[in-house]
C-alpha positions as MATLAB code, in Angstrom:
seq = 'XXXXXXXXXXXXXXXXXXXXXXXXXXXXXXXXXXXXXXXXXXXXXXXXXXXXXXXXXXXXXXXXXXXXXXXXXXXXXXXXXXXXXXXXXXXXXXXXXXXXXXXXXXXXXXXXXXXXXXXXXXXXXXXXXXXXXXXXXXXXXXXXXXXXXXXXXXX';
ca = [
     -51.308 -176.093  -69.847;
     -50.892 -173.923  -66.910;
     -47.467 -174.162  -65.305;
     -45.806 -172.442  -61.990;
     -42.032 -172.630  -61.655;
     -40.402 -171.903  -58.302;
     -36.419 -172.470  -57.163;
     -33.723 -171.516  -54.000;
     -31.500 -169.378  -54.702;
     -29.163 -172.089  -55.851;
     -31.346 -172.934  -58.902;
     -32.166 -169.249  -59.599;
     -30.139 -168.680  -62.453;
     -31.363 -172.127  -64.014;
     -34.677 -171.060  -63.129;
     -34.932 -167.956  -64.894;
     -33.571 -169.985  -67.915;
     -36.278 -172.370  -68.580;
     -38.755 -169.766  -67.395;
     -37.630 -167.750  -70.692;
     -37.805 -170.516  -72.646;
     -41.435 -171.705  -71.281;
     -42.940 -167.607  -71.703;
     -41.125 -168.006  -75.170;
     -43.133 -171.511  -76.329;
     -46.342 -170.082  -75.330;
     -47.081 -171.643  -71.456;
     -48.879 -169.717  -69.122;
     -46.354 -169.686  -66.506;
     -46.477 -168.660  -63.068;
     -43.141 -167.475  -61.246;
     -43.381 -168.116  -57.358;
     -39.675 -167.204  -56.887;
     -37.037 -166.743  -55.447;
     -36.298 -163.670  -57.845;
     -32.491 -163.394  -56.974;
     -29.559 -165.208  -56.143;
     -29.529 -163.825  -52.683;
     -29.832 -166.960  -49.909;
     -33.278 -167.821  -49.089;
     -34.773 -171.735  -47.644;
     -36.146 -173.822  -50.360;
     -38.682 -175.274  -48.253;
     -40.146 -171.714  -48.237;
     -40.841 -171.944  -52.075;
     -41.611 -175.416  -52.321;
     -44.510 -174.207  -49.907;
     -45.367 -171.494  -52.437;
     -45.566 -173.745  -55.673;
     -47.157 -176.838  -53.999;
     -49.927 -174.753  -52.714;
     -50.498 -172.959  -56.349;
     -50.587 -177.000  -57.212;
     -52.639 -177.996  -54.825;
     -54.791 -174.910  -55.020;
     -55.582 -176.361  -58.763;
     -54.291 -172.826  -60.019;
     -51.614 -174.629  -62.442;
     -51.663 -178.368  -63.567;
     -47.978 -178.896  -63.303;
     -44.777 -177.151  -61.697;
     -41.276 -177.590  -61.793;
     -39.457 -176.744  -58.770;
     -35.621 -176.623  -58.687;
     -33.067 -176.074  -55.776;
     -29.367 -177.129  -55.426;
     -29.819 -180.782  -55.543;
     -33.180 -181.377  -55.809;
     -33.711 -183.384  -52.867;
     -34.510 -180.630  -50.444;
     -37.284 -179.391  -52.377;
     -39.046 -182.806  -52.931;
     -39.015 -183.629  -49.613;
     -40.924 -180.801  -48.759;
     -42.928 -180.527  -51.855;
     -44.312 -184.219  -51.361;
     -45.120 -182.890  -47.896;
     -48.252 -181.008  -49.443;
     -51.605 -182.972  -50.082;
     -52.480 -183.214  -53.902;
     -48.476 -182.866  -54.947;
     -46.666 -185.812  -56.345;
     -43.204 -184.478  -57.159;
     -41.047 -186.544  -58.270;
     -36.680 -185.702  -58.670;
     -35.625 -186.462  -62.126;
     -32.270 -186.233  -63.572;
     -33.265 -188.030  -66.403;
     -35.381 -188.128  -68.897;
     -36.778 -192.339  -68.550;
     -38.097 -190.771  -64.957;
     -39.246 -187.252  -66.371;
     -41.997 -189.018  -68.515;
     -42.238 -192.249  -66.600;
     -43.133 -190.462  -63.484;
     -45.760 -189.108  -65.433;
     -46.961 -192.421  -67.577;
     -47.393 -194.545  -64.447;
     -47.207 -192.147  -61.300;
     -48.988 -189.071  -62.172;
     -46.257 -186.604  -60.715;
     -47.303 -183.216  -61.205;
     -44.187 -181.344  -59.890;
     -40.961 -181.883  -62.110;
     -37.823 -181.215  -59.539;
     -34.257 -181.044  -60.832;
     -31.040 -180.390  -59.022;
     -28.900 -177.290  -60.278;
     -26.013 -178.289  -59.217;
     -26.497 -181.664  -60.445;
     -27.741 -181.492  -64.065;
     -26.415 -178.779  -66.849;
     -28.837 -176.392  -68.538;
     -29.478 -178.099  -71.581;
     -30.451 -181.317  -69.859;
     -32.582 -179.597  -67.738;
     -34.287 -178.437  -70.717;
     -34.596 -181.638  -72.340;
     -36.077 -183.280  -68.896;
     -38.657 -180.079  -68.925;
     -39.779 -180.738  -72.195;
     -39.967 -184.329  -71.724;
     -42.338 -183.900  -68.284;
     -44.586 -181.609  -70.204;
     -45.095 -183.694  -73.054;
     -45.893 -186.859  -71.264;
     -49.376 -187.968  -70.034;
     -50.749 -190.373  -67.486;
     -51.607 -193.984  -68.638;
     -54.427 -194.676  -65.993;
     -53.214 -197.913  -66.805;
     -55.016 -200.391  -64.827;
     -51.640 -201.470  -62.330;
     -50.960 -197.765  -62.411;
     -54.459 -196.589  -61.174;
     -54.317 -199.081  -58.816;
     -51.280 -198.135  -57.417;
     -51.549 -194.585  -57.347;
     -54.797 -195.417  -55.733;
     -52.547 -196.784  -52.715;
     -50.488 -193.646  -52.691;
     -53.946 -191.281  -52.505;
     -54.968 -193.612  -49.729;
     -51.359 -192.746  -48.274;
     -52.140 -189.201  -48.103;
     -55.851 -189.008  -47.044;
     -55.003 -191.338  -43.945;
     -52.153 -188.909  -42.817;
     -54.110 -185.511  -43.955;
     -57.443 -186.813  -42.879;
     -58.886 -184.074  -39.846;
     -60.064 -187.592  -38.687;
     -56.583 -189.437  -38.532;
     -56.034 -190.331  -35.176;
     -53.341 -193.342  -35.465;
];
């Protein structure tokens, strides 16, 4: 599985931590920054990761900034990302199950180091259904997204 990992600089130190951890089990990571703790805009690098998702260069990401929210506002901005903000692990592998999220964010300053760990690994190791009420729904949400991305959207 192909992964890209990207935080603000209030999630670096977090994100260098799983990123250690992911190079150490064997994923082929990506690193689409920040590379310090100096201040930087999160929307900036959830630009950079949701386009490496979108792009179909990695099949999942995990983002991270401060609290999380930020950065899945403007990841879920970008066509073909579902991110979803998990702070624990029923949502880390239910967001995959039934809503095919693709972008794992977590909140620094929210969740400790060993959690986030646990939610990673939990993400990564949890598949999509296709369920029949769960295709259908995230049918709807695709629907969502080509009406408002559509060159031909005009309402």
């Amino acid at each position: 599985m192909k992964l890209v990992i990207g935080s603000d600089h209030a999630a670096f130190h977090l994100k260098e931590t799983l990123k250690a951890r992911l190079i150490a089990e064997g994923y082929d990571l990506s690193d689409v920054g920040t590379h310090s703790d100096a201040a930087v805009d999160y929307p900036d690098f959830a630009m950079k990761l949701g386009m490496v998702i979108a792009r179909g260069e990695a099949d999942r990401g995990i983002l991270l900034c401060g609290s999380g929210v930020g950065a899945s506002v403007a990841a879920n901005k970008i066509p073909g990302v579902r991110a979803g903000l998990c702070h624990d692990t029923y949502s880390a592998h239910q967001g995959v199950e039934h809503d095919d999220i693709n972008v794992l964010v977590l909140g620094a300053r929210i969740i400790g180091e060993e959690l986030a760990k646990e939610l990673v690994d939990t993400f990564l190791k949890a598949r999509y259904t296709a369920e029949e009420r769960h295709a259908r729904r995230l049918s709807k949400v695709l629907d969502i997204e080509r009406a408002f991305f559509s060159p031909t959207h005009h309402d």
